[in-house]
C-alpha positions in Angstrom: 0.0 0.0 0.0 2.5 2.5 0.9 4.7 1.2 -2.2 1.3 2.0 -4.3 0.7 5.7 -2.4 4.3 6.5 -2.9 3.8 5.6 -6.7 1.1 7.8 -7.3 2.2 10.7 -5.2 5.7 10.9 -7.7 3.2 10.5 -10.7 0.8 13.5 -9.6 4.0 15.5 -8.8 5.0 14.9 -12.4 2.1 15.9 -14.0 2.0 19.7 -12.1 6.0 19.9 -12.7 6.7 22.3 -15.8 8.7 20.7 -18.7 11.9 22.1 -19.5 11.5 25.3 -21.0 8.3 25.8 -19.9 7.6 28.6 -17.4 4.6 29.1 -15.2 2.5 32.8 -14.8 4.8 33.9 -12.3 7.5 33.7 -14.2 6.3 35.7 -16.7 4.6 38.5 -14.3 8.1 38.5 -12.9 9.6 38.8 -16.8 7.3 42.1 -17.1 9.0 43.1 -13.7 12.0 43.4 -14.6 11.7 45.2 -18.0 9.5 48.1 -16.4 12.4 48.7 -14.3 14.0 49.9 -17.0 11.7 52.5 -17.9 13.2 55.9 -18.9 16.5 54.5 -20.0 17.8 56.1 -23.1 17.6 54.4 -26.7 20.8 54.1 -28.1 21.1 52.6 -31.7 22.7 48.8 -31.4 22.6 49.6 -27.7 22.2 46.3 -25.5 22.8 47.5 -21.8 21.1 49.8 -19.2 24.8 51.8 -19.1 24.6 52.5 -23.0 20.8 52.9 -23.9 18.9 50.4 -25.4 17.5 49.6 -29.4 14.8 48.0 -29.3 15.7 44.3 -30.3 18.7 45.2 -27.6 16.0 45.5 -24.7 14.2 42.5 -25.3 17.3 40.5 -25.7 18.8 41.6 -22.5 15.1 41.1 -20.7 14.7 38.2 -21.5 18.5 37.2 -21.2 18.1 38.3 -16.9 15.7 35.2 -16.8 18.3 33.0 -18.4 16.5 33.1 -21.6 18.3 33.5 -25.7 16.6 35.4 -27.9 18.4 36.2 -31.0 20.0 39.7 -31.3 17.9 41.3 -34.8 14.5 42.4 -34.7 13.9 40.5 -37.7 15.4 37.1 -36.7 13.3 37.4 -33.6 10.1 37.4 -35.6 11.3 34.5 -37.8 11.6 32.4 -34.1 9.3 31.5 -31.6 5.8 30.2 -32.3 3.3 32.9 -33.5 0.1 34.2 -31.6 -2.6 35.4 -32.4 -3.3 39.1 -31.0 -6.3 37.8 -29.0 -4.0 35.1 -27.1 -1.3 37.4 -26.2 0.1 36.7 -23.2 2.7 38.6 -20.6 6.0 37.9 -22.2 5.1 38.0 -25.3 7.1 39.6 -27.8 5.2 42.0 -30.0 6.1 43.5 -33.9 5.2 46.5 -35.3 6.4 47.3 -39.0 7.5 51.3 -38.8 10.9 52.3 -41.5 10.8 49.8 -43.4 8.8 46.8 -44.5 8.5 43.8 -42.3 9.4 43.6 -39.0 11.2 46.7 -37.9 10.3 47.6 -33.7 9.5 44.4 -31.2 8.9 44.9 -27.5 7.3 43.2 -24.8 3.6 42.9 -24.4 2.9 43.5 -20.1 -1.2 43.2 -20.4 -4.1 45.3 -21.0 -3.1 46.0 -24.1 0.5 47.7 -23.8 3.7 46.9 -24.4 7.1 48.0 -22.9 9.8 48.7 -25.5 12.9 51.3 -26.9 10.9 53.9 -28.3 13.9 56.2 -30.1 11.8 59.4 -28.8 11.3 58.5 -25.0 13.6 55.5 -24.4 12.3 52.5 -22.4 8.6 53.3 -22.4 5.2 51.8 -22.4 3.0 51.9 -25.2 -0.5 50.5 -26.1 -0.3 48.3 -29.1 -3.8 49.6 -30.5 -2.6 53.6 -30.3 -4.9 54.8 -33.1 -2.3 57.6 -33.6 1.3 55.2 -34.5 1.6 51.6 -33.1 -2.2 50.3 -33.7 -2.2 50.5 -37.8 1.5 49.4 -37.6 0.9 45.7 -35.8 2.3 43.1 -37.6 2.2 40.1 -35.0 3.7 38.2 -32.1 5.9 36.0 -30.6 6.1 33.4 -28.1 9.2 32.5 -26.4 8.1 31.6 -23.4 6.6 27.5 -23.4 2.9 26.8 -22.2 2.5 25.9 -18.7 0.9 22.4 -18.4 -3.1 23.2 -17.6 -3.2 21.3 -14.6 -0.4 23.4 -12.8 -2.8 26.1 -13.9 -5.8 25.2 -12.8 -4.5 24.4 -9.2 -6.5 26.1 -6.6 -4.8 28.0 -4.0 -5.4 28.6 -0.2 -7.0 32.0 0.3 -4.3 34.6 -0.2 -1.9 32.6 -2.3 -1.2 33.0 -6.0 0.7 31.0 -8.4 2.0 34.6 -9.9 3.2 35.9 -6.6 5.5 33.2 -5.1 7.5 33.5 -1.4 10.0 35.3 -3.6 8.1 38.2 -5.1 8.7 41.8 -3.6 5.1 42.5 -3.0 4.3 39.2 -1.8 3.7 40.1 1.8 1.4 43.0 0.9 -0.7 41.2 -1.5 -1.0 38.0 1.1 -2.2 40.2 4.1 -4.2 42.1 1.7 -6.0 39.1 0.5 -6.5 37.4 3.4 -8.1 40.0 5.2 -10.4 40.3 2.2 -9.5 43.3 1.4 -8.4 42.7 -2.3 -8.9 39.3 -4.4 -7.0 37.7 -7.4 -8.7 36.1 -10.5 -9.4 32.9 -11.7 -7.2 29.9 -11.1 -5.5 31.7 -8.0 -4.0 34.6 -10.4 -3.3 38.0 -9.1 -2.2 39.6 -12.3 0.7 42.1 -10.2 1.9 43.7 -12.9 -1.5 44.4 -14.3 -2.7 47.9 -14.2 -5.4 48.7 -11.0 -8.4 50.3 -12.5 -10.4 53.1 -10.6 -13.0 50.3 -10.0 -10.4 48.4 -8.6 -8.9 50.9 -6.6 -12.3 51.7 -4.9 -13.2 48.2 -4.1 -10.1 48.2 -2.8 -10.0 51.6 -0.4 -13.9 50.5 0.5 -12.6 46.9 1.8 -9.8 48.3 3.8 -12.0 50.7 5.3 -15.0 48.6 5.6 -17.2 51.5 3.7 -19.7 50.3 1.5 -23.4 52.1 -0.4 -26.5 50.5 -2.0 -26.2 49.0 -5.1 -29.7 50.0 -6.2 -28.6 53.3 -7.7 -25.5 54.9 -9.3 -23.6 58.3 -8.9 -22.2 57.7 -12.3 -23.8 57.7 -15.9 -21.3 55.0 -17.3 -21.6 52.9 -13.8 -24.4 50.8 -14.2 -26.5 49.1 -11.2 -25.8 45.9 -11.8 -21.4 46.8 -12.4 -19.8 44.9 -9.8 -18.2 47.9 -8.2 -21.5 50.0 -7.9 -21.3 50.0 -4.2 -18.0 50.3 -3.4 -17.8 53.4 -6.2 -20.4 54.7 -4.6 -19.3 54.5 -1.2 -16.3 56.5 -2.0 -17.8 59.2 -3.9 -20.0 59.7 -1.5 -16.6 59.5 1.2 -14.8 62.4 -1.0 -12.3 59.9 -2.3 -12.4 59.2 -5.5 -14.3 61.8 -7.5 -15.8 61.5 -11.1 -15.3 63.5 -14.1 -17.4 66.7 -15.0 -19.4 65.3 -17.7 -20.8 62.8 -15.4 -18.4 59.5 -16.0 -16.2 57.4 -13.1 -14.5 55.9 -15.8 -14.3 52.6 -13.9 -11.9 50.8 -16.1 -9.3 53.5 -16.5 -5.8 52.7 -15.0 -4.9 54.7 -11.9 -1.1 57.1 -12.1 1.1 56.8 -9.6 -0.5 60.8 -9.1 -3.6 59.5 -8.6 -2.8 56.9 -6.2 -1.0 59.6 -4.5 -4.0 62.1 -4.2 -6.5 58.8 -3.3 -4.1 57.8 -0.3 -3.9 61.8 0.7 -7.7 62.0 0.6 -8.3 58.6 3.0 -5.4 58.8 5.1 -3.3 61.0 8.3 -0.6 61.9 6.5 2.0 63.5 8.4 4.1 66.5 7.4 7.8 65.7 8.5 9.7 68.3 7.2 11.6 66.3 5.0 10.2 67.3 1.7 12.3 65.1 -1.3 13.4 67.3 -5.0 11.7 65.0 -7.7 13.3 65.8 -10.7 10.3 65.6 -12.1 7.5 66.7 -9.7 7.7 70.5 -9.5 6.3 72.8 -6.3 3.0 74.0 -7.8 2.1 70.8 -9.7 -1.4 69.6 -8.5 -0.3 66.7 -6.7 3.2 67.9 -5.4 1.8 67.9 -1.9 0.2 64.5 -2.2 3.5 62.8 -3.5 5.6 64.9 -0.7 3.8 63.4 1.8 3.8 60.0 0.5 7.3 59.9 0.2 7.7 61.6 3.6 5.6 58.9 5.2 7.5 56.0 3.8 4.3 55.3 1.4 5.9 55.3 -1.9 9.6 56.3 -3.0 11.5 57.4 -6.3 13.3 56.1 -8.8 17.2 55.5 -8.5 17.5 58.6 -11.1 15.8 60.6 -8.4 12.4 60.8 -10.7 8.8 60.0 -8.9 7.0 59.3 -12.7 3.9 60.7 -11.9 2.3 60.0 -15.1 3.0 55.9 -15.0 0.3 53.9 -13.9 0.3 51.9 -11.2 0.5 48.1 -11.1 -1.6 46.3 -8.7 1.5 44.8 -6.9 2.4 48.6 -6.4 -0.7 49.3 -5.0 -1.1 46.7 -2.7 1.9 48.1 -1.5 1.5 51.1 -1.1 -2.4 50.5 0.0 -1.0 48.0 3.1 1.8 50.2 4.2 -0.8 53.0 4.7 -3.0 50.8 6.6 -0.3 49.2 8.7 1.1 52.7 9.4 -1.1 55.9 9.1 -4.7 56.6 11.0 -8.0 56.9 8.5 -9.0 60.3 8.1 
């Protein structure tokens, strides 16, 4: 009997072990990790390092090389390799083509969800782009690229324990946030235990989120917003923190529920709902001037140990926040700072 047990227990273990090459979600959220921390660098023509700028066959070479992954060096010969995908199966860690100069394929990045991709754009260096911009990249798609193997299903469709995520492993730098966060109910993941970190956070997100942690909440029978219907699964929540003075709407009327939160925004939300301290400590962001509409809100963030900078002393107002960041910077104000 034991014989038998022990048997099947190294037959089930092989079955949810990945085959060489293969990488699970994780991996890839934490592929999408490390090329956003890269944003800003410079573009430099043939450039293949953080220290000289980047092209943008360069970037996703050396991305991709940091998880002990080859891709070859050209544009071109990376669109020749891989398997393709269609646009509708994109996944994170997918390398996307866009035909710009010349025909063929002539710009690749790396698609990181929602629609974007990071890459070596030769105006604004390492930067995040969507791949349907109506005004450049959308009418210049040409395909994609997988490099990265499929998972086998089964790993997939594991269930995890409440507050556990096959993307966010022991490892992961948020991973204590998002496990308090979850377990307290306070924020949940998606299907098949996925948290989606490097994912955008939404408004609607965001307020389910603030209304959890502050145990807030509003009938669902009505809404405060014309494009927020009854029935939207963040009608209360959205409503609770309208009605709280957190998160405002739009003057024609809108929440835009589904638009991705800046790391400005986040900063104003967390102003709005939390104590935060003036210490006296106020930090120069190169680019957060005094008399920019959020300056205050960022100052005090940063003062309170909420969110920091960049290494090249920039706070990126503009860049929208992942939901790893925000779980973040969401439990460190809990953990920290008295509610308003």
């Amino acid at each position: 009997m034991v014989k038998k047990l022990g048997a099947w227990i190294l037959s089930l273990l092989t079955v949810l072990t990945l085959l060489p090459g293969q990488v699970n979600a994780g991996e890839r959220e934490n592929l999408v990790t490390t090329a956003k921390k890269y944003i800003g660098i410079k573009y430099t023509y043939g450039g293949t390092s953080p220290s000289t700028g980047f092209d943008c066959s360069g970037f996703t070479s050396y991305v991709y090389k940091q998880h002990g992954l080859s891709l070859p060096r050209t544009t071109s010969d990376q669109y020749n390799g891989g398997t393709s995908v269609k646009k509708a199966d994109l996944e994170t860690g997918d390398l996307v083509f866009f035909t710009t100069y010349k025909a063929g394929a002539s710009h690749t990045g790396i698609y990181v969800g929602s629609g974007k991709f990071i890459h070596a754009s030769s105006s604004k260096g390492i930067t995040i782009s969507s791949i349907d911009d109506p005004y450049y990249w959308g009418s210049r798609y040409l395909g994609a690229r997988r490099y990265l193997a499929e998972e086998e299903k089964v790993a997939t469709l594991a269930v995890l324990p409440k507050g556990q995520y096959h993307d966010v492993p022991a490892g992961h730098w948020a991973y204590s946030p998002i496990t308090n966060l979850s377990k307290q109910g306070v924020m949940n993941g998606y299907e098949y235990s996925q948290f989606k970190p490097t994912q955008s956070v939404t408004r609607a997100e965001a307020a389910a989120m603030v209304a959890n942690a502050l145990d807030i909440d509003a009938p669902s029978n009505y809404s405060n917003f014309k494009d927020v219907s009854t029935s939207y699964w963040a009608v209360g929540s959205i409503n609770a923190v309208k009605e709280a003075g957190i998160i405002a709407g739009y003057p024609d009327g809108t929440f835009k529920p589904n638009k991705e939160m800046t790391r400005e925004e986040i900063a104003a939300l967390i102003e709005k709902t939390f104590v935060l301290t003036n210490k006296g400590t106020e930090k120069s962001f190169a680019d957060v001037k005094e008399g920019y509409w959020a300056y205050d809100s960022i100052q005090r963030l940063s003062e309170n140990n909420i969110a920091s900078g960049f290494t090249d002393n920039t706070y990126r107002p503009l860049n929208e926040t992942s939901r790893a960041e925000f779980s973040a910077f969401l439990y460190r104000a809990i953990t920290t700072l008295a509610v308003k």
